[in-house]
Phi, psi and omega in degrees: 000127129324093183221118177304122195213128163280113160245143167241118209192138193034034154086011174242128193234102178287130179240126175258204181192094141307130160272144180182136167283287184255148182288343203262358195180082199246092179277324164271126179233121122281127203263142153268109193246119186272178194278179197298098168091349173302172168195176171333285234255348165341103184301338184309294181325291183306316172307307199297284186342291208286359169282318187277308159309317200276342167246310195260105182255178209092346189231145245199149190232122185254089155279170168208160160253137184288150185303110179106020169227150184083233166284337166341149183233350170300134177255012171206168184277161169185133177304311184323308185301307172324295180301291180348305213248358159279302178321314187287317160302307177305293164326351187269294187311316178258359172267322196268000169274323204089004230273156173273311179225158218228067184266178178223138165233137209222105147227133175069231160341308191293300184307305163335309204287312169319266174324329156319265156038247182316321179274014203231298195258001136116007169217171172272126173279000212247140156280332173221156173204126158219131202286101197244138187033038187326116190264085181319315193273072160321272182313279181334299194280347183281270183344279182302320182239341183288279182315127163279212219270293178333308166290354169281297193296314180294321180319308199275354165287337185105017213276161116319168144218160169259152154219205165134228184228233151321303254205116164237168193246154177267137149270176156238190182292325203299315189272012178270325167312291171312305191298341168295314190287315176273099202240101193283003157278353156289355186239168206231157166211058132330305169306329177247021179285332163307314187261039188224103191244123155248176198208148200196117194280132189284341162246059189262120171266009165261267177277097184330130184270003158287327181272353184274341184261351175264316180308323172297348159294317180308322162320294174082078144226128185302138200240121200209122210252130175265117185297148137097350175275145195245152183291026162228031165059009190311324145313103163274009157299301165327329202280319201281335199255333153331286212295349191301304215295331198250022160260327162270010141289320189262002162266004196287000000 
C-alpha cells in the first residue's frame, strides 16, 4: 500500500510517500532519506519497500522529500531546513504512527543529513542506521564534482545557481559554504557506532570510497564496499544485495 502525506506545521509542508502493510499497526518505520538532487518517487525507495515486506513484518518505510527537491514548493535548499523537516518527520512517525522503533536509511546527501543530525543536536533518534553511498565529502563533492566552471563563477558573484543531474536543485553560496565548513569527518560518533552499518559502491564516482571507508574506521563503524557498484547502484543486482545486507542489519 501507498500513500501520499502532507505533514504541515510552522509554515513548512514535508511532502511524503508512505510504504505500509497496514495503515493501523506499522510498530517499525523506516525514514528513508534520499540523495543529492533525489525525491519521493525515487525506484530506489520502491525496490527498498517491497525488499522490507517480503522479511519484515510490521513496518513501514516513510520517505520525503528535502526542501527544494521533488513536489518541495521551497525554491532553494539550506541545511536548517533539511534539519526542520528531518525533525518534523520524526515527530510524525513517533506522535501520529506510533512506531515503537524508529530505523533510519541515508543515501548519500540523506546520510550526510543524518549524521549532521546526530552531531547537531547532540543524540541519535533512530535505532539502526543504515548508510548507502554516504557522502562523507559533501561541501567537496558539491564544489568539485556537482558544479560545473559557470556555476562556480555565478556563486562567487553572489548569484544561485541551479545544479545537480537529472534533477537540479538551486543552492546559494551561504549553503555550498556551510556544507563545507560542516564537515562530518571532523566530528566523531564512536558512541553510536554499533547502531550504524554503511554500504559503499567500490566504483563511486562521486564519493570516493577510500574516504567512505576511513570514516568508518575512524569510527569502528561496520563497513561493507560492493565491488563494482557506482554511486547511485544503477545495477540492479547491486542495488538488491545493498538493500538485503542493510534489512539484516536491521533485524539482527
Amino acid at each position: 500500500m501507498v500513500r501520499y502525506i502532507d505533514i504541515n506545521k510552522q509554515g513548512y509542508s514535508v511532502k511524503c510517500k508512505l510504504f505500509c502493510q497496514n495503515l493501523r499497526d506499522n510498530e517499525k518505520v523506516i525514514v528513508y532519506c534520499h540523495g543529492f538532487g533525489g525525491h519521493k518517487d525515487t525506484k530506489s525507495a520502491d525496490h527498498f519497500a517491497e525488499a522490507v515486506f517480503a522479511k519484515m513484518k510490521k513496518t513501514a518505510v516513510l520517505i520525503f522529500d528535502w526542501p527544494a527537491h521533488g513536489k518541495d514548493v521551497r525554491k532553494k535548499i539550506s541545511l536548517a531546513d533539511c534539519d526542520t523537516y528531518l525533525s518534523m518527520v520524526l515527530e510524525y512517525v513517533k506522535e501520529e504512527m506510533k512506531a515503537e522503533t524508529v530505523f533510519a536509511y541515508g543515501m548519500s546527501f540523506g546520510g550526510y543529513m543524518i549524521l549532521k543530525y546526530i552531531h547537531d543536536h547532540g543524540f541519535n533518534p533512530f535505532s539502526k542506521i543504515a548508510l548507502r553511498s554516504t557522502a562523507v565529502t559533501m561541501g567537496e563533492t558539491i564544489y568539485n564534482r556537482i558544479m560545473n566552471d559557470e556555476n562556480r563563477e555565478l556563486l562567487e558573484k553572489g548569484k544561485d545557481v541551479q545544479t545537480g543531474f537529472d534533477r537540479k536543485v538551486m543552492i546559494d553560496k551561504d549553503f555550498l559554504e556551510e556544507s563545507i565548513s560542516a564537515d562530518i569527518r571532523e566530528y566523531e560518533y564512536l558512541d553510536y557506532a554499533d547502531d550504524i552499518f554503511m554500504i559503499h559502491g567500490g566504483k563511486d564516482e562521486l564519493i570516493p570510497v577510500e574516504e567512505s571507508k576511513v570514516f568508518a574506521d575512524n569510527n569502528v563503524i561496520e563497513f561493507m564496499e560492493i565491488e563494482g557498484a557506482d554511486h547511485r547502484f544503477q545495477d540492479l543486482n547491486k542495488m538488491k544485495l545493498a538493500h538485503s545486507k542493510m534489512i539484516e542489519f536491521y533485524m539482527e
